[in-house]
N, C-alpha and C positions, 0 to 999 in steps of 0.2 A: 825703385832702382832695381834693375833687371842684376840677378847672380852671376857672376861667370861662367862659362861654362866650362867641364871639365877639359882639362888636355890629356886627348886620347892618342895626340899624333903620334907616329913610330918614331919622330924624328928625334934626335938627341943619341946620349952614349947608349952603347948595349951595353944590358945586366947580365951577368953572370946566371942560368937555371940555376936553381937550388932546393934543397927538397925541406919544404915545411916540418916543423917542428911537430909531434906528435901530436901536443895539446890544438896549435893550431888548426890540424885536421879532425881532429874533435868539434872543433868550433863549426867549423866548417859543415862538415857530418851534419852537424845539431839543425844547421838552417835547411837541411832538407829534411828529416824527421822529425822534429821539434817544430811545428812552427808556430804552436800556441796550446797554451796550458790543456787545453782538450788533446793535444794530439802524444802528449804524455802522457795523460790519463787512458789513454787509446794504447797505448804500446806496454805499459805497465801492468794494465788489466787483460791485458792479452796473454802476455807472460804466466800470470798468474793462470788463464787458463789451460795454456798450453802445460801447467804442472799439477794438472789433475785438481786443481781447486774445486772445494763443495760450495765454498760463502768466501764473496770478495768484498771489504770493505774501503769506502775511499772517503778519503777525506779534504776537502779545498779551503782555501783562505784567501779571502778577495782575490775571488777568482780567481787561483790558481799562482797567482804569481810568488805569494809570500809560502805557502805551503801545498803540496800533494802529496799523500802519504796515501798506499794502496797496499792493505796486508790482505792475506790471502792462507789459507789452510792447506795448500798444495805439500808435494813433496819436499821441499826445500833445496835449498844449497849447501851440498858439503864445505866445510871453514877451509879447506886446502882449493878451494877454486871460485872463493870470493876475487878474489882479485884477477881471476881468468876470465870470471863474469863482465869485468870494466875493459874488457881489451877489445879493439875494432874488429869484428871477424870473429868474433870466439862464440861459437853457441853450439847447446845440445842438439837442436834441431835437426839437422844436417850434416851429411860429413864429406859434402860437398862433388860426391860421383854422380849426382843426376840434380840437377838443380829446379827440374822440374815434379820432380815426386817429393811434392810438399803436402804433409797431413797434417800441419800445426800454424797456429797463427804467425809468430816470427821465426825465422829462420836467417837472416842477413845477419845480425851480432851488433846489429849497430845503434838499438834503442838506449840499451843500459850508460855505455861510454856518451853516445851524442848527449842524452840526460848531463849525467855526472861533468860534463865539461862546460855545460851552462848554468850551473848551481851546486848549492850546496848537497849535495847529495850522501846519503845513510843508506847502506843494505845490509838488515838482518836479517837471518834465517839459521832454522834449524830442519836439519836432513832427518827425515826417519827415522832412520837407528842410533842418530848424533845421542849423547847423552847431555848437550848443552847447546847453547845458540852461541853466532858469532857474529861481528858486526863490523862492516868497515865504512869509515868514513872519506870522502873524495869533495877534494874543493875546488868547483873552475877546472879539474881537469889532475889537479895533486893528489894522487893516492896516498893513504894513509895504510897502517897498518890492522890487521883482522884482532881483534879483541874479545874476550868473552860478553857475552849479554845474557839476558831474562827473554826467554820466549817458547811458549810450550811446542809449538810448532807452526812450518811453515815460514813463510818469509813476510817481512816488513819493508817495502820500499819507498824511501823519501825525500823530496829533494824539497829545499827550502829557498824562497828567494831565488825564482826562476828566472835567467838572461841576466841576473848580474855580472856575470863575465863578460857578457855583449849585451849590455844598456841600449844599445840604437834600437833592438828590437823591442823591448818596451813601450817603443814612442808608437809602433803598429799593431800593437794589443789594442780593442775595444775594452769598453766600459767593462769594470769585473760583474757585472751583471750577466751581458753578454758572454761574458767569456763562463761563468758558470753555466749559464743556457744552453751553450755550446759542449760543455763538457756533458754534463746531465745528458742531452742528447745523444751522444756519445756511448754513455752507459747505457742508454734506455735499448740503442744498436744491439749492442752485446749480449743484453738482457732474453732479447729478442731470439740470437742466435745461441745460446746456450741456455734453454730455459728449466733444466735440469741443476741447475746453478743458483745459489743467493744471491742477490747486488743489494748495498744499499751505500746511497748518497748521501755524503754530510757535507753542511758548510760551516766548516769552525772560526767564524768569520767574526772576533772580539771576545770568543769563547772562551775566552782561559778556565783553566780548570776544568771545561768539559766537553763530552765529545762534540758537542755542536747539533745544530737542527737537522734531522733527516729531511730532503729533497728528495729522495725517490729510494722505494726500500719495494721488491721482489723476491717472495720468499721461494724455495725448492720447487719445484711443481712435482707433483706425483705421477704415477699413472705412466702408460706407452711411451715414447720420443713423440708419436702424434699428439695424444693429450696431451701431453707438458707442452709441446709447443702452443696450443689452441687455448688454453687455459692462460700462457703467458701473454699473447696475444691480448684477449681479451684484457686480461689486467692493465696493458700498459697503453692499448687503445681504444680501451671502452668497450662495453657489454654490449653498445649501442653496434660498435663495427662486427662485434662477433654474430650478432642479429640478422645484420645486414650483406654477410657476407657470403660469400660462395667457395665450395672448399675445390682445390685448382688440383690436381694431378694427370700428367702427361707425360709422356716417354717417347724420345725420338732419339734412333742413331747414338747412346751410350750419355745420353743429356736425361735428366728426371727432372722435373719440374714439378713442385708440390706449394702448399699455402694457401693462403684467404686473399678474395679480391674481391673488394664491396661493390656491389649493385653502383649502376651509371648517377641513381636518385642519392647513396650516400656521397656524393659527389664532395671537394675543396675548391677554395679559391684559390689553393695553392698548390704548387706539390712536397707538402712536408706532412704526407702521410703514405708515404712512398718507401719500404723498405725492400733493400734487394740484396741475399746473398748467395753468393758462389762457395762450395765444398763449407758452408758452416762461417765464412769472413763475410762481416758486412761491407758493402761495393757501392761505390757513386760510379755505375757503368754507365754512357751515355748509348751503348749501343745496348743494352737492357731497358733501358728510360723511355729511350725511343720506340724501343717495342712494345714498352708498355701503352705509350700514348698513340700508337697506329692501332693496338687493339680497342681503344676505347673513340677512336675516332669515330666510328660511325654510330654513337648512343649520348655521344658528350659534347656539351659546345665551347667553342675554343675557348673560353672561357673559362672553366669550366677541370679540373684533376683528380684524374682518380684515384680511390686510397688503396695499398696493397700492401702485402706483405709474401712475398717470392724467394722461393728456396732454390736454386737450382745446383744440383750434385751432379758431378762425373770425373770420370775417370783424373788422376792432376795433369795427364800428360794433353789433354784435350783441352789446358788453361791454362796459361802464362801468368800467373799473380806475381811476376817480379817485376812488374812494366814501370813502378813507382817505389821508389825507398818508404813511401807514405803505405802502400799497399791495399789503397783503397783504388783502382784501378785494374781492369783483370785483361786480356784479350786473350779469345777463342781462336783453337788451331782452324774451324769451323764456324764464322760468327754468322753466317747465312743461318745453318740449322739453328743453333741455339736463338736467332731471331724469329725465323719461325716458327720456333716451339713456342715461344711466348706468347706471339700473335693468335697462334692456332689454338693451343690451350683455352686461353681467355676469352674469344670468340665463341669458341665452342660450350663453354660455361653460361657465358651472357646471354646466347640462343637459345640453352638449357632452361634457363629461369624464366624466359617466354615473357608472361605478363605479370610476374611478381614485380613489386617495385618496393622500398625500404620500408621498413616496417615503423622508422622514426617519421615517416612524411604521416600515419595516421597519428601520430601524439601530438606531430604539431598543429594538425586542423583540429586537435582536440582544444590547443593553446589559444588558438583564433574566435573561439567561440567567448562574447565578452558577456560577464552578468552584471557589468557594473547599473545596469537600467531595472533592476531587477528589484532594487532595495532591500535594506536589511533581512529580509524574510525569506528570501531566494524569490521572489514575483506576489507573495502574497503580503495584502495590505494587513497594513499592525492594527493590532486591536484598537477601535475605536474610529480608525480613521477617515474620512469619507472615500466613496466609488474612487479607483485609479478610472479617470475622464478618457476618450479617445484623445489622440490630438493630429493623429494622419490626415492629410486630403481625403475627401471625397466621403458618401456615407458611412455611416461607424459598422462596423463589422457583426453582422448578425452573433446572438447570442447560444450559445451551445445550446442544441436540439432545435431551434428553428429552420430547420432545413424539411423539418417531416410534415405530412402529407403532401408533399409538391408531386404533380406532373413527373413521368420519372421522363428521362433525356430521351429522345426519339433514338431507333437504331440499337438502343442499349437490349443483348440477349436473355442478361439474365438477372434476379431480383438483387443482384450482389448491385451488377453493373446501373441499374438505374438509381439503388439507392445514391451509387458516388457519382451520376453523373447529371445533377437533379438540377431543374433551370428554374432560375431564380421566380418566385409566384410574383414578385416585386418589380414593373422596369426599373425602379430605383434604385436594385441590389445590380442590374444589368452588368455592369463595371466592375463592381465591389468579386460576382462571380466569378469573371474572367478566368484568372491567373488559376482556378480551381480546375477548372476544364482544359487548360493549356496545359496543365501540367502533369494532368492522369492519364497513363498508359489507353489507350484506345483500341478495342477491339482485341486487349490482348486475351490469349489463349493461356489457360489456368495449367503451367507445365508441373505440379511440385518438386520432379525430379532435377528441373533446371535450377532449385535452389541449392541442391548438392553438387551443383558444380566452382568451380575456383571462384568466378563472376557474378554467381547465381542469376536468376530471374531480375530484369527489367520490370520495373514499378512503375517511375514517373520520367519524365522530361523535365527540369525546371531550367526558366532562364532560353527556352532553347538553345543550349550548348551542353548543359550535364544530366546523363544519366543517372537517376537512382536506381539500382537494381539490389536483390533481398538475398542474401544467402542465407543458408542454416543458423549459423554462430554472429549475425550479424549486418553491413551493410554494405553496400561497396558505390563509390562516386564516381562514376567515369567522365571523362574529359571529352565529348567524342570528335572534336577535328583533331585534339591531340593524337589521338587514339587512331583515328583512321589517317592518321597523317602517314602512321609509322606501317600500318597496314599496306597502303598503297607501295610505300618507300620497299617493305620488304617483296613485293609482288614483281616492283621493277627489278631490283637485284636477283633476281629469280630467273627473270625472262633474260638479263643480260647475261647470267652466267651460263645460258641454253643459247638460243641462237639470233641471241639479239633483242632489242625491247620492240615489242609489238606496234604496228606503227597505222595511222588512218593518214590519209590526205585528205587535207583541207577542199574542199570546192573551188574555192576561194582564195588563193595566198596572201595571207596577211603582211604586209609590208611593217618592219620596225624600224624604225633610227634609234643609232646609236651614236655615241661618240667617237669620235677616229679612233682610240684604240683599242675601246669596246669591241667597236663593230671587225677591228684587223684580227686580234683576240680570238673572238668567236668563230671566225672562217677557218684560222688556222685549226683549230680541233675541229672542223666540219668531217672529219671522216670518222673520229670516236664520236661526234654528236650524232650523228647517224645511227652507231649501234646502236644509243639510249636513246632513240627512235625519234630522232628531233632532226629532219632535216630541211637545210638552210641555203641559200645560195644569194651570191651578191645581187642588188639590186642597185647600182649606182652609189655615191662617192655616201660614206656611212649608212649607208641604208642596208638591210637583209629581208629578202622572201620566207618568210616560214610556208613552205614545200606539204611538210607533214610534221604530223605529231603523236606522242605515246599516249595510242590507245585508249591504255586505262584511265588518262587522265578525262575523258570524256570533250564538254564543249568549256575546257580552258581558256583562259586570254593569252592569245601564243605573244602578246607586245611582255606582258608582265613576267610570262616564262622567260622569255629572250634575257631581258635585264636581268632578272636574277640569275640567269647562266652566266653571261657577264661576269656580273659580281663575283659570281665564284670561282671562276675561271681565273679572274683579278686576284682572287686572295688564296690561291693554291700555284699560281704562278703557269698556268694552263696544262695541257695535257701534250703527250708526244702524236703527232698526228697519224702513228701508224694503230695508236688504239688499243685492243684488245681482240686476239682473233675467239673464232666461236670457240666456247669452251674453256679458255683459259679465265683464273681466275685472279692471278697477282695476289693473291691474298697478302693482305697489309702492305702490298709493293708500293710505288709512287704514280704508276697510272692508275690502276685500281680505286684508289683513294682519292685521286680528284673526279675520277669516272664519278665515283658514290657520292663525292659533295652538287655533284650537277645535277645526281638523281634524287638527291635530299632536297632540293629547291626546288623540281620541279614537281616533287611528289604534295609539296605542300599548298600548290594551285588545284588538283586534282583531289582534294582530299572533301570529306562534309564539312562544309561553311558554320562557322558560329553561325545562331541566328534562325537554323534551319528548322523545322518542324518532324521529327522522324516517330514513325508509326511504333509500336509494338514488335512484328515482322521484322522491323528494319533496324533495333537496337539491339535487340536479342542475336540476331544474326551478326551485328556487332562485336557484340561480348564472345559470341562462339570463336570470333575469328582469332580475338586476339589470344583466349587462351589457346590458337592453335599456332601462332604465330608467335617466332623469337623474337626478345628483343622487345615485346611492345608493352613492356613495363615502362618506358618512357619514349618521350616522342624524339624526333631525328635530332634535337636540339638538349636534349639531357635533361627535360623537365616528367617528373612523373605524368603518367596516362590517370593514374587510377589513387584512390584514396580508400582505404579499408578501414572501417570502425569495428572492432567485435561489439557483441551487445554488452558485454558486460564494460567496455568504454562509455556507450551511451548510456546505462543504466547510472553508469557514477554521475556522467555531465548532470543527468537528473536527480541524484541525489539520494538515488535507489540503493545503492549498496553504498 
């Protein structure tokens, strides 16, 4: 049976306006600041910093609802303005002549009362020079009177049995689990943006008699504002992100921009490793969110979020933080520059680090490597037991040292090169040889100086798709269509941000069909697919001529290029048909970025084919590219290029150290 539904109509007697009961507006208040145990824990420990606290301690009970209590070491509250503390509008903060030159977390007046009118609420404190604490207690919104208390210093604030005064909100609390995780969260924000600060998290959750389990404990950090931040960082997101991360500083127009922002390879499947603050508050900005995720569009696949941690300071009068009673909301007098600072910043970072890629992708190819076939001994048989048998297809694998006196390989220069390139005396090893010779550097040239570089020297080919090449301290695996994918991709970007992508004509016009709105799609940006040297013209009802094509991509399939323009065109919602003129570059704009998703599909037809066979000359010149290329730490889709072992990785996999 369907509810009724409310009666909203005007129609009936007129009510007399009236003006709400104080408590009332308290209540009220609460459901915009209040709106679940985390967002008191938020206003609370904010307070606390805003009074010069060293160590904030908090405390929760199922989740928040039956208890928060957040003491803190700050300066405290004189006992003659406890109770000026609980009034709507009353704070130290501000004195209300410029509402925009804000240098403290709260400033509105309206945490303590909104709190206090949905719970039971307690606030001690002792003032510096107080010679005793005071403490007053508010029920639902009932002040009580200031009394003597025990407390060496600093304030105690706590509300017990949150939304009793307003039960309905209750019913839209998640599990106290959640609501812990939420809070925790929360603190972990704060932790983040004051890391010159102690936090630590309890849940006194059945605890009687004691303080309860620590959930997250941050001690002082030492050292600069820069090292304490970096230090705190680390702490709170892993040793693994401070590894992998890149240190961000930029300045544009009275905006700084400073923090870590991890390689495209330490990538999430989510974005809850995304921290952003403005003048020291941490912010759910979606106009910073957003810029975070156009800088990392061209290294990440939609899939695909990037983890950061972003400071951005200036001036208060260049940032409206009163946009939301919540205060987690900011808007820029200027949100153009401060979006471009972000883009540009992080762009310029990510092109910096060239062909590094996360330094966890080499631990986990370390994890992949399995011994469980290896037997208790690490591969050698236990005493007594007979031969480990072959049990592979095809002949059993000659036995170590049967490879000497053979024939050394024809063509081979030098006594190194014939000893490794030595043809089987046997046709019946013929097979068994194969994969040896397929996968030895051929005719390569002995550079040693090419092992001191990032890449080092090219070794082998195996699989034809990955390179092995030797650096000094180690080994490094390259991916190479990966690898050359992102090569090609930054070559096009290059040419398009000069005077266009370089273009051949076909002989020939290749004819594609499409779908009707494929095929309507693609004409409509036929003037931007021009610049990125792909040009197209109708050929009857779905059909298109590919005209010409980009260059570099060589003798492409202009049918499979076409679709995948398509495609991308489809899932960026297409392009404005006027383009991009020479030299402009939209950087993180909305053409710009579907221009680069058109160039990242096409550059992935044009690039070396798994499967290929590539010479010595032709890897090496490989590897030079990429470390001279940004960005080509992973490919146009966010997957690393490259896998780096030190020796001393390999020597453990072996058992050597």
């Amino acid at each position: 049976m369907n509810a009724p539904a409310p009666n909203i109509s005007p129609s009936g007697p007129r009510k007399p306006i009236r003006r709400l009961d104080e408590s009332a507006q308290n209540r009220i208040a609460a459901g915009e600041v209040v709106e679940r145990p985390a967002s008191a824990v938020k206003e609370l420990a904010e307070n606390s910093l805003d009074a010069g606290a060293r160590r904030i301690e908090i405390t929760l009970a199922d989740g928040g609802r039956t208890l928060i209590r957040v003491a803190d070491d700050g300066h405290g509250i004189p006992h003659d303005q406890l109770e000026l503390a609980l009034e709507r509008h009353a704070t130290s903060k501000t004195d209300g002549e410029d509402l925009l030159d804000i240098g403290s977390f709260g400033f509105r007046g309206e945490a303590l009362p909104s709190i206090a009118a949905v719970s039971r609420f307690t606030l001690t404190s002792r003032a510096e020079s107080a010679e005793e604490a005071w403490t007053l207690r508010c029920d639902a919104g009932r002040l009580g009177r200031p009394t003597p208390a025990a407390l060496p210093r600093g304030t105690v604030a706590e509300a017990r049995d949150l939304f009793h005064a307003t039960p309905a909100r209750l019913k839209f609390l998640r599990t106290d689990r959640a609501e812990t995780q939420a809070a925790a969260d929360m603190v972990r924000r704060l932790a983040m943006a004051a890391p010159q600060v102690g936090f630590v998290l309890r849940d006194a959750t059945g605890a009687e008699g004691t303080e309860g389990r620590v959930l997250f404990r941050a001690d002082p950090e030492p050292g600069s504002p820069q090292e304490a931040r970096r230090a705190r960082l680390a702490r709170i997101l892993g040793r693994a992100f401070e590894a992998d991360a890149l240190e961000i500083e930029a300045e544009r127009e009275g905006l700084r921009l400073t923090g870590l922002a991890a390689l495209p390879t330490h990538s999430r499947g989510a974005a809850v490793a995304q921290f952003l603050f403005v003048n020291g508050r941490p912010v759910r900005d979606k106009l910073l969110t957003g810029a975070l995720r156009a800088a990392y569009s061209d290294v990440l696949h939609s899939g695909r979020h990037p983890a950061a941690a972003l400071y951005l300071d200036c001036d208060p009068h260049l940032v409206d933080v009163n946009v939301h009673p919540a205060k987690t909301e900011v808007r820029f007098r200027a949100p153009g520059i401060a979006r471009g600072l972000v883009v540009s910043a992080l762009r310029h970072a990510l092109a910096a680090a060239g062909h590094r890629s996360s330094a966890t992708v080499g631990t986990a190819a370390l994890g992949e490597f399995q011994r469980d076939d290896l037997g208790p001994h690490g591969g050698a048989a236990a005493p007594g037991a007979a031969p480990v048998q072959y049990q592979g297809r095809g002949p059993a694998p000659r036995p170590f040292g049967a490879w000497e006196n053979m024939p050394p390989r024809p063509g081979a220069e030098t006594l190194a090169q014939a000893a490794a390139f030595q043809a089987p005396a046997q046709a019946g090893f013929a097979e068994d040889a194969a994969p040896y010779r397929s996968a030895r550097v051929e005719d390569a040239p002995e550079d040693p100086a090419a092992q001191d570089l990032p890449l080092g020297l090219a070794r082998a080919q195996i699989h034809e798709n990955y390179i092995v090449a030797q650096t000094t301290d180690g080994m490094v695996i390259i991916d190479q269509h990966a690898a050359h994918e992102r090569l090609v991709y930054e070559r096009l970007k290059r040419q398009l941000d000069a005077n266009g992508v370089k273009r051949q004509a076909l002989l020939i016009p290749q004819i594609v069909e499409l779908p009707g709105d494929d095929a309507e799609r693609v004409l409509e940006a036929a003037e931007a697919l021009a610049r990125a040297g792909l040009v197209i013209e109708p050929f009857g009802p779905g059909a298109l001529a590919v005209q010409e094509m980009p260059a570099e991509l060589g003798q492409a399939d202009a049918t499979a290029i076409l679709r995948d323009v398509a495609d991308a065109l489809a899932e960026t919602g297409g392009i404005d048909a006027g383009g991009l003129e020479a030299g402009e570059s939209d950087e993180g704009g909305p053409v710009r970025a579907r221009l680069d998703a058109v160039l990242s599909r096409m550059a992935c037809h044009g690039s070396v084919r798994s499967g290929r066979r590539m010479g010595a000359a032709e890897m090496n010149a490989l590897l030079r590219e990429m470390e001279a290329t940004p960005r080509s730490g992973q490919c146009n889709h966010g997957r690393p290029t490259s896998v780096r072992l030190s020796l001393a990785q390999i020597e453990t996999l072996f058992g050597r150290r």
